[in-house]
C-alpha positions as CSV (number, residue, x, y, z in Angstrom):
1,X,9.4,-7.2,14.4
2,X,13.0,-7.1,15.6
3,X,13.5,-11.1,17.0
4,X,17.3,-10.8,16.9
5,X,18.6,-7.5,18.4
6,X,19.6,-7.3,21.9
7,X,16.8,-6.6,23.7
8,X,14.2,-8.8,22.3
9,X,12.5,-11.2,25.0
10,X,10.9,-14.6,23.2
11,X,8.6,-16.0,26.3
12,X,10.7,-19.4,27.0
13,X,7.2,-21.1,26.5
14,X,4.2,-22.0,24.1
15,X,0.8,-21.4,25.0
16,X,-2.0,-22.6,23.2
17,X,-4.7,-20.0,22.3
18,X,-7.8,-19.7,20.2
19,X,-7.8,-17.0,17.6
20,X,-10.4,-16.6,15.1
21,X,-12.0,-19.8,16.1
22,X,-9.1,-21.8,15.2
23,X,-6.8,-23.2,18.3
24,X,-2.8,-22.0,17.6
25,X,0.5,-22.8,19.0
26,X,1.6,-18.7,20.2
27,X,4.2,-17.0,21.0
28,X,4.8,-13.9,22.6
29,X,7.5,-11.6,22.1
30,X,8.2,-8.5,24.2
31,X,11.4,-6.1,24.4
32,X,13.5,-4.1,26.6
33,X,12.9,-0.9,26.8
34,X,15.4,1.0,24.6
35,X,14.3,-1.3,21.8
36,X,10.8,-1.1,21.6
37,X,7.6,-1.2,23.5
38,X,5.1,-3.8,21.7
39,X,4.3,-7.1,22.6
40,X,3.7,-9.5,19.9
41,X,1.8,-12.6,19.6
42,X,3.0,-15.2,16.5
43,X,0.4,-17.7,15.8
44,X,1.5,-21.2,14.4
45,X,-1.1,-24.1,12.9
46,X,-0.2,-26.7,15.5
47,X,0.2,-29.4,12.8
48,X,2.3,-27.9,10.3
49,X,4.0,-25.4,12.3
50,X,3.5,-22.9,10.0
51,X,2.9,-19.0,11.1
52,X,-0.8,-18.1,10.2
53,X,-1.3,-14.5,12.0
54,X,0.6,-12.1,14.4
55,X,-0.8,-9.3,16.3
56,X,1.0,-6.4,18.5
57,X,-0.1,-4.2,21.3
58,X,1.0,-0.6,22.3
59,X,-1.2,-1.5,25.4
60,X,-3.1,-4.3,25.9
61,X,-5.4,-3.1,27.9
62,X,-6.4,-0.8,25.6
63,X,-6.4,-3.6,22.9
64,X,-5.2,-1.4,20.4
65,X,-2.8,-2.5,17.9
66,X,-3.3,-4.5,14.8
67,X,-3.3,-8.1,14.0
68,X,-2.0,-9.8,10.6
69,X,-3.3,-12.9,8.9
70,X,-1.4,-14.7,6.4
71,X,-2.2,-16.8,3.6
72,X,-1.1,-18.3,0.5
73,X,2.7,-19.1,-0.3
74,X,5.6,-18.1,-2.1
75,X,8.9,-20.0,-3.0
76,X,11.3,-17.2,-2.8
77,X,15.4,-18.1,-3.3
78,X,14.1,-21.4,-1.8
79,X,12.6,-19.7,1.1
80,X,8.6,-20.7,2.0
81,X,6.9,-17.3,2.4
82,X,3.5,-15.6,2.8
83,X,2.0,-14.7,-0.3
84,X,-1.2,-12.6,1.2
85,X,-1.3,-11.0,4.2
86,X,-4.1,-8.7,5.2
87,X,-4.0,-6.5,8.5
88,X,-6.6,-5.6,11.0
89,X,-7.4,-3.5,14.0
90,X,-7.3,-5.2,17.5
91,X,-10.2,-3.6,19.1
92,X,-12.5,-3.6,15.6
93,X,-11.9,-5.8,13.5
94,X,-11.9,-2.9,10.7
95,X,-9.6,-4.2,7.9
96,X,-7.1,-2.1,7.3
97,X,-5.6,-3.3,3.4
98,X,-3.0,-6.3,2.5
99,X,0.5,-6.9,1.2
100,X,0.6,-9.1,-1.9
101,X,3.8,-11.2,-2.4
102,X,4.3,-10.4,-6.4
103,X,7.2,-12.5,-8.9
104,X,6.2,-9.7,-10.9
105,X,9.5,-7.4,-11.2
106,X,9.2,-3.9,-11.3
């Protein structure tokens, strides 16, 4: 998830896709070569704007790789951010466990 190193190629345009029966607003994301090898997909409600899921490939062909769909939100330092999100095989759909945003200090 590196979008501002040198290297990192944002697709100049916006495609509109269906993922999980819902129509998004996606971008793809790819990299050169000494920075990393994943493509990436960013999936934004075509209303709000907001960024619902991602997903990566090693090889798409293969579709391996995981996708990651976010909900809830968080006011952080005045920053909107995901408060769930829960990841996913590709090629399965076999959950794989979630991240939970917490104000709860450790």
């Amino acid at each position: 998830m590196k979008l501002r190193v040198p290297g990192t190629i944002v697709y100049p345009f916006v495609e509109t896709k269906t993922f999980k029966a819902k129509e998004y607003l996606t971008l793809k994301v790819t990299y050169a070569e000494e920075v990393g090898r994943d493509t990436w997909y960013f999936y934004f409600d075509p209303t709000s704007y907001a960024m619902e899921a991602y997903k990566f490939f090693q090889d798409k062909s293969k579709n391996d790789g995981e996708y990651i769909v976010l909900s809830g939100e968080e006011m952080i330092n005045n920053v909107i951010m995901p408060k769930n999100r829960a990841w996913y095989y590709n090629n399965n759909d076999q959950y794989l466990g979630a991240d939970i945003l917490s104000r709860t200090p450790y």
